[in-house]
VEXDREN-2710 file (C-alpha; in Angstrom, 1 decimal):
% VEXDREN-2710
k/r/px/py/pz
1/UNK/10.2/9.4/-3.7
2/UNK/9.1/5.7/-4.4
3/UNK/6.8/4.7/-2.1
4/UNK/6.5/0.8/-1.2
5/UNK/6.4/0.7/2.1
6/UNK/5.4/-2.2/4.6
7/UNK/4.2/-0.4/7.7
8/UNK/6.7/-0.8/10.0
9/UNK/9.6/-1.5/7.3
10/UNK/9.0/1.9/6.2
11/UNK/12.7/3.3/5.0
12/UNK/13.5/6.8/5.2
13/UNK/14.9/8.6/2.2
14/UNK/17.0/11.1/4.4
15/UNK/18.6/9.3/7.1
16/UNK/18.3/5.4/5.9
17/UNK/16.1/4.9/8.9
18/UNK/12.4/2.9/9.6
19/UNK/9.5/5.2/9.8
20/UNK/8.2/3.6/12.7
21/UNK/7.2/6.0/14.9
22/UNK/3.5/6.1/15.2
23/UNK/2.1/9.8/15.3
24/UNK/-1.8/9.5/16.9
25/UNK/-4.1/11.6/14.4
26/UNK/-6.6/14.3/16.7
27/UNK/-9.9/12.8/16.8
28/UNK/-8.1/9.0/16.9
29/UNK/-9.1/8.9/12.9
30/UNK/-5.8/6.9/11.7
31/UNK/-2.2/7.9/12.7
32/UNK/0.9/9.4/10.9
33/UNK/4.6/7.6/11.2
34/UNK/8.0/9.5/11.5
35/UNK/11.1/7.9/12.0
36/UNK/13.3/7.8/14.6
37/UNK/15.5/11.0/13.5
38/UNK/12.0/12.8/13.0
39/UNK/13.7/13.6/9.4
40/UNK/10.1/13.0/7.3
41/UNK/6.2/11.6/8.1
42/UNK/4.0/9.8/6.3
43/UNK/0.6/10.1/6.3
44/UNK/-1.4/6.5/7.2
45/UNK/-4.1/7.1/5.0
46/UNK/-2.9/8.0/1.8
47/UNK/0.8/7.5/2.1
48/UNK/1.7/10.9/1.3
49/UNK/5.5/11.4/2.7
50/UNK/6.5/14.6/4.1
51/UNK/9.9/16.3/5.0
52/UNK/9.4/18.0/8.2
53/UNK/11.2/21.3/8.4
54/UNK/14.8/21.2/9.3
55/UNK/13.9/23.0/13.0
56/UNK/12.0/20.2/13.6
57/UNK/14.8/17.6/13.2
58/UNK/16.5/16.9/16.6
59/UNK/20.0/16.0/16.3
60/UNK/21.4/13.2/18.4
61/UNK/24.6/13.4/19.8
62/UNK/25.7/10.6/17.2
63/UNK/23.2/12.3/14.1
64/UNK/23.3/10.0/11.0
65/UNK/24.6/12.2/7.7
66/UNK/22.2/12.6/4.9
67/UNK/23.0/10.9/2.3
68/UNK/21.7/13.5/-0.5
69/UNK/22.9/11.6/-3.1
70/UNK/20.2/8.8/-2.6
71/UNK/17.9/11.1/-2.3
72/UNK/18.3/12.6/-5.3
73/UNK/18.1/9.4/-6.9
74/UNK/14.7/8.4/-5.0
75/UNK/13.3/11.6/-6.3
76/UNK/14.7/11.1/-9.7
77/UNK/12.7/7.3/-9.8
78/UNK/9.9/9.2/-8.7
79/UNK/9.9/11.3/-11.7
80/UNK/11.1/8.9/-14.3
81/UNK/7.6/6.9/-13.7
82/UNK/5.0/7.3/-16.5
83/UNK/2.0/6.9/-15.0
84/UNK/-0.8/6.5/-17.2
85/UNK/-4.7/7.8/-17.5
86/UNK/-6.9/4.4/-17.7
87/UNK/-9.7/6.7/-19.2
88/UNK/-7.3/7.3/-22.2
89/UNK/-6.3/4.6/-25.1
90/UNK/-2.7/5.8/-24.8
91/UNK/-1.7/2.8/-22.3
92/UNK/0.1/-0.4/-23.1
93/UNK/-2.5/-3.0/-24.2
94/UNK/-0.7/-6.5/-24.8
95/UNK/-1.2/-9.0/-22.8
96/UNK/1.6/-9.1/-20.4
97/UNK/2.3/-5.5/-20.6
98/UNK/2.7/-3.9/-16.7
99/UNK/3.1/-0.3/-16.0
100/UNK/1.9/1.7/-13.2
101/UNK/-1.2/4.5/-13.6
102/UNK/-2.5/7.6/-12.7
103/UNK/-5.4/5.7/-10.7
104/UNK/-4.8/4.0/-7.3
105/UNK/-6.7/0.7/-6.6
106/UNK/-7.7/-0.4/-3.2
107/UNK/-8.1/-4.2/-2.1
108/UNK/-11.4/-4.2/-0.4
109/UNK/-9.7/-7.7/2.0
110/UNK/-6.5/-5.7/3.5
111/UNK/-7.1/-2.1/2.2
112/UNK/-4.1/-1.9/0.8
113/UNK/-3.6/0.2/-2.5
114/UNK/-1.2/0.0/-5.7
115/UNK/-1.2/1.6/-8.9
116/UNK/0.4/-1.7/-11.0
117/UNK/-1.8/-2.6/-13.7
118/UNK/-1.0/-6.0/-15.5
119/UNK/-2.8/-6.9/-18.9
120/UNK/-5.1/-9.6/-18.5
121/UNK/-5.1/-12.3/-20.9
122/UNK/-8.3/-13.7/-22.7
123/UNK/-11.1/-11.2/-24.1
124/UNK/-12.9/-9.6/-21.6
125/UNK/-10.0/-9.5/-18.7
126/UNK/-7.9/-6.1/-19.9
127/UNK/-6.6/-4.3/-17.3
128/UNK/-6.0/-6.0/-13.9
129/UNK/-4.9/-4.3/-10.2
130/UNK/-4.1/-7.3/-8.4
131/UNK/-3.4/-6.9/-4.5
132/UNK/0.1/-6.8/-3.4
133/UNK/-0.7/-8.9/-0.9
134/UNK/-3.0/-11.4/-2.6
135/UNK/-0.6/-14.7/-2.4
136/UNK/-0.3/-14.6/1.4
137/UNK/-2.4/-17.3/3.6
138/UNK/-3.5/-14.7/6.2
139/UNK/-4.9/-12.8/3.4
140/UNK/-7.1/-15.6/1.9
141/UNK/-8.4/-16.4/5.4
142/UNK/-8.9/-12.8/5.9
143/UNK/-10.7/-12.5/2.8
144/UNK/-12.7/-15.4/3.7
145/UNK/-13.8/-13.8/6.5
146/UNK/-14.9/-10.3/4.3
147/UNK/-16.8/-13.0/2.2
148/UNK/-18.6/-14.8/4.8
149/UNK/-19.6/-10.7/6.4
150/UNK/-21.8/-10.1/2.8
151/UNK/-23.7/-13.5/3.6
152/UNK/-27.3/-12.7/5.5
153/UNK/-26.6/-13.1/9.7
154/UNK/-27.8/-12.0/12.7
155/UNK/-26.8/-8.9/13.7
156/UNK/-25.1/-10.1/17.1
157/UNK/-23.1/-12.4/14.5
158/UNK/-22.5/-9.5/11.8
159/UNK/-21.3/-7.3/14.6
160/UNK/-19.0/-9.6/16.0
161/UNK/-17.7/-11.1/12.5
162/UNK/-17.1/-6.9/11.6
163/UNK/-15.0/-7.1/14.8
164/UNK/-12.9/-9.8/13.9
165/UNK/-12.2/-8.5/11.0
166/UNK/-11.0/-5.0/11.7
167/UNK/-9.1/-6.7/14.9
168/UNK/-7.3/-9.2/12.1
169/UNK/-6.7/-6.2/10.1
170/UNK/-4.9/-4.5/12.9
171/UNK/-3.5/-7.6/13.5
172/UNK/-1.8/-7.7/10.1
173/UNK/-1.2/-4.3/10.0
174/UNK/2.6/-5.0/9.8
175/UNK/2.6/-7.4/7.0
176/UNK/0.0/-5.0/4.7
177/UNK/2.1/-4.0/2.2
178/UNK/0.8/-1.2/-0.5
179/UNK/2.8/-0.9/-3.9
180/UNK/2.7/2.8/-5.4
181/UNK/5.4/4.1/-7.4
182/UNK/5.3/7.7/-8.8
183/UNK/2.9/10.5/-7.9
184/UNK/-0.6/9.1/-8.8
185/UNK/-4.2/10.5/-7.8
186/UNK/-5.1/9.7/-4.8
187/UNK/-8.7/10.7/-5.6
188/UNK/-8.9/8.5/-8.3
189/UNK/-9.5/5.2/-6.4
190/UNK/-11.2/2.0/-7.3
191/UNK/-11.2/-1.4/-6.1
192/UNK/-8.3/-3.9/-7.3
193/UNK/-9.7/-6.3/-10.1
194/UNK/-8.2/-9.5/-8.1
195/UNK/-7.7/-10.2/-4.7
196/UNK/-6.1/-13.3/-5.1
197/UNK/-2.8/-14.2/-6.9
198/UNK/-0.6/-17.4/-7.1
199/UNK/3.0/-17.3/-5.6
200/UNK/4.7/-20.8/-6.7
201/UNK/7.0/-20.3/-3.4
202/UNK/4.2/-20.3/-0.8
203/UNK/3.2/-23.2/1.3
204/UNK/-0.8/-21.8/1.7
205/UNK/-3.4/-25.0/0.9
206/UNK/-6.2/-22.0/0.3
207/UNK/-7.3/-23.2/-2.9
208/UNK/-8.4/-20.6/-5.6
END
């Protein structure tokens, strides 16, 4: 399945639903979402998606038909994806070139993760992970915030700005969106190469 989701935009691949059911994790580390039909989960942290068992599935009086024939085509995307190794010389190398690889990248602002690589442009740039959520206002003002948290404080002030930021984190939580098509390693996870990125239809004054 293709997994972009947006938190609470989350579409299910069986019934056409949101995945917006938050599922509590034991312990309180993270939380799991099902949608409404309880036809699949995902798992919060690494965005795995899971069909639940077809006893598990309660049918409403009104149940909503699977549509197999999307499905199949969600899984067939799925598998069409190359994803490529970035410790091999086999990926696309011209500047320009996108394609999606085997290694996830995490944005250390919103913690959201994508596996698009775009080719930088002048010597020294190559391969670039750029945030998916990098041209949005709250984001720069977030990672302002992330910025200002390496700076030497007081603790009373690092323990307060920490926080703020995970409570603006939650805060966002809705508008985080991660951008991960295929199956890649979930092991394999670095940080994204740019936070930041330049969308020519938003209003934000954060300059770069």
């Amino acid at each position: 399945m293709s997994r972009e989701f947006v938190n609470d935009k989350w579409t299910c691949p069986i019934c056409g639903g949101k995945i917006d059911v938050r599922i509590p994790v034991a312990g309180g580390m993270g939380s799991h979402w099902r949608c409404s039909n309880e036809c699949c989960e995902v798992d919060g942290a690494d965005l795995k998606l899971t069909r639940l068992k077809k006893e598990e599935i309660k049918i409403d009086i009104n149940p909503r038909k699977i549509n197999k024939k999307a499905l199949k085509e969600e899984d067939a995307k799925d598998d069409d994806v190359i994803l490529y190794d970035l410790r091999k010389d086999n990926y696309p190398s011209k500047r320009g070139d996108t394609f999606r690889s085997l290694q996830v990248f995490e944005c250390w602002v919103c913690k959201a993760v994508t596996n698009e690589i775009i080719m930088g442009g002048s010597m020294g740039y190559g391969v670039r992970a750029v945030c998916p959520n990098g041209s949005k206002c709250w984001h720069h003002e977030l990672e302002d915030k992330v910025k200002l948290l390496a700076k030497p404080h007081p603790k009373s002030y690092k323990d307060e700005l920490t926080k703020d930021i995970e409570n603006d984190r939650n805060r966002y939580q809705n508008r985080i969106k991660n951008d991960i098509l295929g199956n890649p390693d979930l092991s394999l996870k670095e940080e994204v190469t740019n936070v930041r990125s330049w969308d020519s239809k938003s209003k934000c004054t954060h300059g770069w």
